[in-house]
N, C-alpha and C positions, 0 to 999 in steps of 0.2 A: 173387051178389056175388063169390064163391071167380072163377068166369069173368070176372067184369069185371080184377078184378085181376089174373090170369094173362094176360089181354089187354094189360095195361096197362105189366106188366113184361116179354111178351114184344118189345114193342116199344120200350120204353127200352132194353133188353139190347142192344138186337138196332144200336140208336145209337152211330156211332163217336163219342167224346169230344168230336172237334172240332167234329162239329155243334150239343153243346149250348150254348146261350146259358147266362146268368148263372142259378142254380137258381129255379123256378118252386115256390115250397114254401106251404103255406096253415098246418101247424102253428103256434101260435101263441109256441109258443118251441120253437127249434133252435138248433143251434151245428154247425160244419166243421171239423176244425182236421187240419190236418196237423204232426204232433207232430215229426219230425225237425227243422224249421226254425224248430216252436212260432207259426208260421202262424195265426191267425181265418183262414178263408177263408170264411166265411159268419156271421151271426150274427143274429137276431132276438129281443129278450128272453132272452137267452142265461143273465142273472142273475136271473132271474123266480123266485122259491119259489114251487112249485107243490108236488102230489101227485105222487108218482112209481110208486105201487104197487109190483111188483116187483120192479123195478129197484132196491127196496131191498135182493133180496139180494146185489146187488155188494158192499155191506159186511158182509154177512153171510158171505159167502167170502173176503172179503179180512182178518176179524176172526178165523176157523177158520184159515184157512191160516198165519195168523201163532201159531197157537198150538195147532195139532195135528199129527200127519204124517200123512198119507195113509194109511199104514196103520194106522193106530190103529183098533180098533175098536169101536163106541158101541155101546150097548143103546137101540134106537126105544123113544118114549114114547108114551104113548098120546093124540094128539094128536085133539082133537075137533072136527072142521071144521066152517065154514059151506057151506050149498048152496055149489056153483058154482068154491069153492075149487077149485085147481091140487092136485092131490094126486102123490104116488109108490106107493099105494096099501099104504105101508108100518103092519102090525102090530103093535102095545104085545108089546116082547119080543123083537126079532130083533134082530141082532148081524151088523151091516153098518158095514164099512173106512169111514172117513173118505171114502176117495175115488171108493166107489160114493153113500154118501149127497150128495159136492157134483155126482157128474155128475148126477143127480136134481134138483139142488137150480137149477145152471145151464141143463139141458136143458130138462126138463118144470117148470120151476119150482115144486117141489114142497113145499109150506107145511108136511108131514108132518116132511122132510129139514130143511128148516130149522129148526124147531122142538124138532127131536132136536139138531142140535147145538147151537145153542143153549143147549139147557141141559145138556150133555156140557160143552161150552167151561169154561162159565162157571155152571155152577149152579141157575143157574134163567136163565128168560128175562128177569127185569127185570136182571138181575147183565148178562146178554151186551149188553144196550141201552145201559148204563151204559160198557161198554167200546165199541160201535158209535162213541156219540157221542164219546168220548175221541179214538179215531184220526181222525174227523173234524176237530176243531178242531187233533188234531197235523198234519194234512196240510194245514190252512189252506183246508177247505170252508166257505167263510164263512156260505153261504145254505146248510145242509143241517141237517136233527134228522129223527133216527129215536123212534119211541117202540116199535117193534116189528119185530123180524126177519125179519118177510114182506112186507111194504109193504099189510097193510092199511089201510083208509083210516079214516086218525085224522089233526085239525089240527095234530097235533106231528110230525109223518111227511111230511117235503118235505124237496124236496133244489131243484135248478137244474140247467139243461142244462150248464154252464160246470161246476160239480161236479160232474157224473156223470160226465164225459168225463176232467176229472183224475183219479177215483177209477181210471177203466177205466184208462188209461194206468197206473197204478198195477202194480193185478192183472196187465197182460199183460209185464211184466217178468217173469210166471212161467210157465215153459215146458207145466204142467199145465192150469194157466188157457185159456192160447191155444187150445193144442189141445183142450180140453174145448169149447169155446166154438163150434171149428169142426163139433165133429160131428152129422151131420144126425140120429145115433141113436146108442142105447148098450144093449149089453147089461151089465144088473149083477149083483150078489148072485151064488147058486151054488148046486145044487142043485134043489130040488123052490121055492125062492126065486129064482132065475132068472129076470128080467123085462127087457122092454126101456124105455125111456125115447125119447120122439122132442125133438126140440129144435121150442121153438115157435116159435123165429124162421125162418120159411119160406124167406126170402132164404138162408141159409146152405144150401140142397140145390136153388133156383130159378136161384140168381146164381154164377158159378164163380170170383169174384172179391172176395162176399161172406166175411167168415170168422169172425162173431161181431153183438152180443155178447149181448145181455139184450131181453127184449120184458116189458111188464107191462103193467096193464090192471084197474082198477077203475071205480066210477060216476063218482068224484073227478076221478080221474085221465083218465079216457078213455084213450087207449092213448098207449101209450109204447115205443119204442125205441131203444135206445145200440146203435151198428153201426158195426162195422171191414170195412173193405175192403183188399185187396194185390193189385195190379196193376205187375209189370217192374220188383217192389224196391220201390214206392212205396206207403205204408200210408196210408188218412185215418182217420180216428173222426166220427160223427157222431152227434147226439142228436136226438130231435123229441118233444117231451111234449105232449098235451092234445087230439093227434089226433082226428075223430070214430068212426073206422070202423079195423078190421086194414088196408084197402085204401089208406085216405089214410094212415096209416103207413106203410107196407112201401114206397108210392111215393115218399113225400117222402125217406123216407129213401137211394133208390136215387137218388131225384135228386142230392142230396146226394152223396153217396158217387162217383157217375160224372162230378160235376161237379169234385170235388176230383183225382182219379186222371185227368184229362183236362189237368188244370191242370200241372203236377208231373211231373215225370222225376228219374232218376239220373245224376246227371253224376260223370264222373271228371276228378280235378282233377290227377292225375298217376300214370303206370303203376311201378309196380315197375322199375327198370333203367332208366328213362326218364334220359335225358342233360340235367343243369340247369348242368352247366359241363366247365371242362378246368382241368386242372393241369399246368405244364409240370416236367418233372421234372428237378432239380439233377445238374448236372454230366454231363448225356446230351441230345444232340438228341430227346427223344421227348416224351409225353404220356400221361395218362392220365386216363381220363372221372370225372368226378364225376356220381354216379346216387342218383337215388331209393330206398331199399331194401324199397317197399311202396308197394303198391296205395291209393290214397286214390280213394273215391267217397263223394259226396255226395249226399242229395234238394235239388232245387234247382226255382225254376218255372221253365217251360219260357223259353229266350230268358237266362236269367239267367247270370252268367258266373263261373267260379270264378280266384281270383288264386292263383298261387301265387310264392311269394318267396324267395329264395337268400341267406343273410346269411353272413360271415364266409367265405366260400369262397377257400383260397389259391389266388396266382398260380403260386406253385413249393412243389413236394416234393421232402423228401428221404426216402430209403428208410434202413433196412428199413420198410414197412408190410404189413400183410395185406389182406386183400380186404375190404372191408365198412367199413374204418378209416373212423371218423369225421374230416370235415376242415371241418365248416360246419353248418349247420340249414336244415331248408325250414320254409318254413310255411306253411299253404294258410287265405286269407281268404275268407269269404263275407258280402257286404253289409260288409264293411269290419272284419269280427268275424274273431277268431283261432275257427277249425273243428278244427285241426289241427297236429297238430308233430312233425315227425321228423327224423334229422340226416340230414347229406347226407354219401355215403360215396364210398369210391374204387370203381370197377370192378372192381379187379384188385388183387393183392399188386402192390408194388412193393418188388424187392431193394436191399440196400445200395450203391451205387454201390463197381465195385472200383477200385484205385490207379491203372490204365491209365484209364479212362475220367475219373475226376479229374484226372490230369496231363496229358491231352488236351484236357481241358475247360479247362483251367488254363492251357494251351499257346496254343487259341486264343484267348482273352480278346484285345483291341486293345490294354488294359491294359500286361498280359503281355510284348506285343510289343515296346512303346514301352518297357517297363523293359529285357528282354535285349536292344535295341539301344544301349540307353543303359550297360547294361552292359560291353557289346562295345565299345563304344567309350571305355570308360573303361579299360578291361583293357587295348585296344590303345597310349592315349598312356601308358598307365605301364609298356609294354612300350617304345614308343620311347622314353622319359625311361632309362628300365633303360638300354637300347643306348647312348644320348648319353654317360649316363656312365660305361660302360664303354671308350668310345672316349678320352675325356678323360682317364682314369687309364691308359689304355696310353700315351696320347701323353707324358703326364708320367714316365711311365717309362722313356722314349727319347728324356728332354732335348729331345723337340720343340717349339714354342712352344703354348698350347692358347690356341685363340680364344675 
């Protein structure tokens, strides 16, 4: 089986994006979504309440993480498993960080780890379920009830692929999360305690574009995995519950996953310094650029187009300005929705215009012109009117007759 599936993903891997058709998936409830654009790209029974097993301890880390630190460190209880249970092979009595007990807890999902914090958290374990189901119904997981912090299988313990994928988007807002989630292995603990944990979702060390998140797996349930992928900026999430086999897991999920990152690019919708107008600037023959003051990129599907928009941008400036000065707003639309807003700025400082370049500016005007002509020629008839009568008053002073 391990060969057929190694078989199976090294030839999906091995598939540029563009040749896969629309996903080929037999799970009988999955979800795609690409969460930047908040995208379904695929979906089958997506809100189906099923068994989730494991995958119940996304809220089991996401209920600890909200209420312990990392370093905090818990005393292991003496937790008594069933055959077959997921263990971290941890001892009633060691005193293990908060955040060696959740790489256990996400890697090797480990029933031991959960169960310690669990009742660290909250007291006892029916106290942490009571809190589980709390942040569910705060996050508006409508199909989800836990009745136990390891996802064994009990009829009040389901969740939906549609919830599991909100919760995960959740968790990976946390930078411990993510990268816990990526790693193929971990060493933890310290000393003569020193152990490693491997992570059981295979894809995460098979796929180099895989980077998360949870695999679980009871009789109920049959297998289950929630998986993130990042491929050239572009992240999907995917869920596949009720699987028969790890193999029709690990592949539906890859279909998935390569189907969406095939789909989807990073588009940039305007560069830093990018020119979106001019300003002509008062009282000087020149110009100065009006520019973007940051980089905007977007996840967008492939072919789709980003708008960007220039509002309130002057015709003319006047100085003093500095560089950066805001003088208008962009906005960048995608599918017709506001994505984005920053102001649109000058290029450059621009100085106060000095008194020469105003009175030049002021000199050419057509305006201008038309007035000191009209000037000039009002100065001149009241200069000959002056002369006329000075001629007149001389002539009358010399008893000559005046016309």
């Amino acid at each position: 089986m391990r060969r057929v599936l190694a078989a199976v993903l090294a030839v999906l891997a091995a598939l540029p994006a563009t040749a896969l058709a629309a996903p080929s998936v037999r799970a009988p409830s999955a979800i795609l979504v690409e969460p930047a654009t908040g995208d379904i790209v695929f979906e089958r029974n997506a809100s189906q309440e099923r068994a989730i097993a494991s995958t119940t301890k996304l809220m089991t880390a996401l209920v600890t993480l909200e209420n312990a630190s990392l370093d905090d460190v818990m005393t292991t209880i003496d937790y008594r498993a069933n055959p077959a249970e997921s263990l971290g092979g941890f001892r009633a009595g060691e005193r293990v960080t908060v955040r060696d007990l959740m790489r256990a807890l996400l890697l090797a999902s480990a029933n031991d780890a959960a169960a310690t914090l669990a009742t660290r958290v909250a007291g006892s374990r029916p106290a942490f379920v009571r809190l589980m189901n709390k942040r569910a119904r705060e996050l508006g997981l409508k199909h989800t009830h836990f009745a136990n912090p390891v996802g064994l299988d009990d009829p009040r313990n389901y969740s939906s692929a549609t919830d599991l994928v909100k919760l995960t988007l959740i968790l990976r807002k946390r930078a411990f999360f993510r990268e816990t989630t990526d790693l193929p292995r971990a060493t933890i603990g310290a000393g003569s305690r020193r152990r490693v944990v491997y992570n059981r979702n295979r894809l995460v060390q098979r796929v180099p574009a895989v980077n998360g998140v949870k695999t679980g797996h009871t009789l109920q349930a049959g297998y289950v995995l929630v998986g993130s992928a990042t491929r050239d900026g572009v992240t999907v999430l995917s869920a596949v519950l009720g699987t028969p086999s790890e193999a029709a897991r690990d592949a539906d999920s890859l279909e998935l996953l390569r189907y969406g990152l095939g789909r989807y690019r990073v588009a940039t919708a305007v560069e830093k310094g990018q020119v979106l107008g001019r300003a002509a600037l008062a009282h000087r023959d020149e110009h100065v650029d009006l520019v973007a003051p940051r980089t905007v990129r977007r996840t967008a599907r492939k072919g789709e187009r980003l708008r960007v928009r220039v509002s309130g941008a002057p015709g003319e400036l006047d100085g003093p300005l500095k560089a950066g000065a805001r003088v208008g707003t962009i906005v960048v639309l995608q599918r017709g929705r506001e994505v984005a807003r920053m102001p649109l700025v000058t290029a450059r400082a621009v100085d106060a215009a000095t008194f020469g370049e105003r009175l030049s500016e002021w000199l050419g005007r057509g305006s201008t012109l038309v007035l000191l002509a009209a000037f000039a020629a009002c100065s001149l008839y009241l200069v000959l009117l002056r002369r006329r009568a000075v001629r007149r008053r001389a002539r009358r002073a010399r008893g000559a007759p005046v016309a």
